[in-house]
N, C-alpha and C positions, 0 to 999 in steps of 0.2 A: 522356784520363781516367786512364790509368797515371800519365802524368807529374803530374795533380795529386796524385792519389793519393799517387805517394812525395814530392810536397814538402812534403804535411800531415802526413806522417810522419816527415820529416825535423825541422820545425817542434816537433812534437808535443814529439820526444828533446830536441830543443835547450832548449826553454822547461823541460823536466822537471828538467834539470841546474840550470837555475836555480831551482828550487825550492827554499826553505830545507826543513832537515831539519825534523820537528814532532817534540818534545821532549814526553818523557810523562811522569807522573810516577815519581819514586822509591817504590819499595815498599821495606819492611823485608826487609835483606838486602840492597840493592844496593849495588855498589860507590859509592868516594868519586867524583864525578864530578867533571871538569874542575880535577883535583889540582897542575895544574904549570902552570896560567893565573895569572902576574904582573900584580899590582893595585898600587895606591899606596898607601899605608898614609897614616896623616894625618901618623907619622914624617919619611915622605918616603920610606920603604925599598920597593922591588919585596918585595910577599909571597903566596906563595903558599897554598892550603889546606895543600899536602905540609907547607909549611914551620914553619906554624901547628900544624901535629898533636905532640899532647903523648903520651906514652907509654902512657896509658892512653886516648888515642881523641882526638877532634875536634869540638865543640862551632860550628857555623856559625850565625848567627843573621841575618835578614835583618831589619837596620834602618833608624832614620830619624833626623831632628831632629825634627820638629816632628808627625810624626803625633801626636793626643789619644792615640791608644793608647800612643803610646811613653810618653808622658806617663805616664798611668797608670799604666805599669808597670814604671819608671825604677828605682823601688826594689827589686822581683823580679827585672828586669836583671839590677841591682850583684850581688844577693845571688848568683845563681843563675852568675854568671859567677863569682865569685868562688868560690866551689862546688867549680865543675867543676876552675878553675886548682889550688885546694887539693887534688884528689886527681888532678894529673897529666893533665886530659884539656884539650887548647889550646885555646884561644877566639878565635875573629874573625867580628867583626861586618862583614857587608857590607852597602853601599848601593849599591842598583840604581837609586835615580830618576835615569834620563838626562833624564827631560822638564825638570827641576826644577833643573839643575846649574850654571843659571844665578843662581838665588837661593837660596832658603830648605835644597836641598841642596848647595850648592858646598862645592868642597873645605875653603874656610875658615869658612864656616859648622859642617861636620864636624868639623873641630878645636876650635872654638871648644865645641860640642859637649860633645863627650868631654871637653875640658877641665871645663867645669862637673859632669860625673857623675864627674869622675876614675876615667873607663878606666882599667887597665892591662894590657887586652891590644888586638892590633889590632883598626881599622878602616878597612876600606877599600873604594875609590872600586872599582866594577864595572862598568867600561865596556862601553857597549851592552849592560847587562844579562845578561852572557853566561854568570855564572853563576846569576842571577836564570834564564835561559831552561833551562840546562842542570838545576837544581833543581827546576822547575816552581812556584818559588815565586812568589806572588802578594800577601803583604801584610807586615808592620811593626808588629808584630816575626813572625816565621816563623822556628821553631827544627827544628834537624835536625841528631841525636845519632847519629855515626861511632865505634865501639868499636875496639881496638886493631888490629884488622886492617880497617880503613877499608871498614869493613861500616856500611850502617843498622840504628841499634838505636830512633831513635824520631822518627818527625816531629811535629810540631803545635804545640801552644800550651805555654805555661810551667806552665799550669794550666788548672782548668776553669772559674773568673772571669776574662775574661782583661779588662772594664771593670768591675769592684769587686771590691779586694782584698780587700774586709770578708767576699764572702762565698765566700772561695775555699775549697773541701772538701777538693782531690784535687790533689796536688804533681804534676802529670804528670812534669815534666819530669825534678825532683830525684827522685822515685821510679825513673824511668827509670835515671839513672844509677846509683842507686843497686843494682840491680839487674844492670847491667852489671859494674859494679865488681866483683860477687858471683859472678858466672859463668853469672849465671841467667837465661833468656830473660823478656825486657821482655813485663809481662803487657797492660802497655797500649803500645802501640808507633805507634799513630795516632791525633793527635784532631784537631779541628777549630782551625785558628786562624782568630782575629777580630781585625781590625786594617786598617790602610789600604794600600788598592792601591797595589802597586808602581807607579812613574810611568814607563812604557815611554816611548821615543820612537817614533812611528806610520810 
């Protein structure tokens, strides 16, 4: 009896070790997570969040090709990227679908991408989702705004239509920054995003 005893407890430790960590999410205020994980950019360059971050903060955005929401929201994308680059805070758009990396997200699908919406900051390939896990992000587009000291100042949506721009009220996101830029804490700092599930592999 002892001896099973401690070989289900030996069992018990060993299996525990292999447990992946469970990844919670980020609250405003947390640090930048997973800052110095090298991704592929569609350049081809290894880039990091660190490396991405512009002077005035860090703009990460979890995207896609082909989700309808991206679609949707292609135009408040541009804009809003272009935003953040015009007052110094970097922008990199990450894709998580490992499910999907065979088609519709592959690498050269992503470029071909970007090419049509004429990015001009990164995007890049996020293998086994690892910053998709470490984020707790979940769908496309998922934005999460880092201030100068790679602190969280806003998660959620670009806005509060996030499928009809006609009737969008409330700039979340550019509010947000704009706020940051100001010195003053983000009066709206979480909403809700809507958009399609990240494509984990199982």
């Amino acid at each position: 009896m002892i001896k099973a005893t401690f070989y289900l407890s030996c069992c018990t430790i060993l299996l525990s070790s292999f447990h992946p960590t469970r990844e919670v999410p980020l609250e405003p205020g947390s640090p930048l997570p997973k800052s110095e994980v090298a991704c592929t950019d569609i350049s081809g360059k290894e880039i990091s969040l660190a490396t991405a971050k512009g002077t005035n903060g860090l703009l990460v955005i979890f995207g896609s090709n082909q989700c309808p929401y991206m679609l949707r929201n292609q135009e408040r994308l541009r804009n809003i990227c272009q935003y953040a680059s015009k007052n110094k805070i970097g922008v990199i758009m990450v894709n998580s679908n490992e499910a999907a990396r065979t088609g519709s997200e592959s690498f050269a699908a992503m470029k071909q991408y970007a090419s049509s919406q004429q990015f001009s900051w990164y995007y890049v390939v996020d293998r086994n989702a690892v910053l998709a896990n470490a984020f707790d992000a979940n769908h496309t587009p998922e934005c999460f705004l880092f201030d100068k000291n790679s602190r969280l100042a806003y998660k959620g949506g670009i806005d509060d239509s996030p499928g009809n721009a006609d009737a969008v009220k409330t700039r979340l996101l550019q509010n947000a920054i704009n706020e940051m830029l100001a010195g003053k804490p983000v009066s709206i700092n979480t909403s809700h995003s809507l958009g399609c599930n990240i494509k984990r592999n199982l």
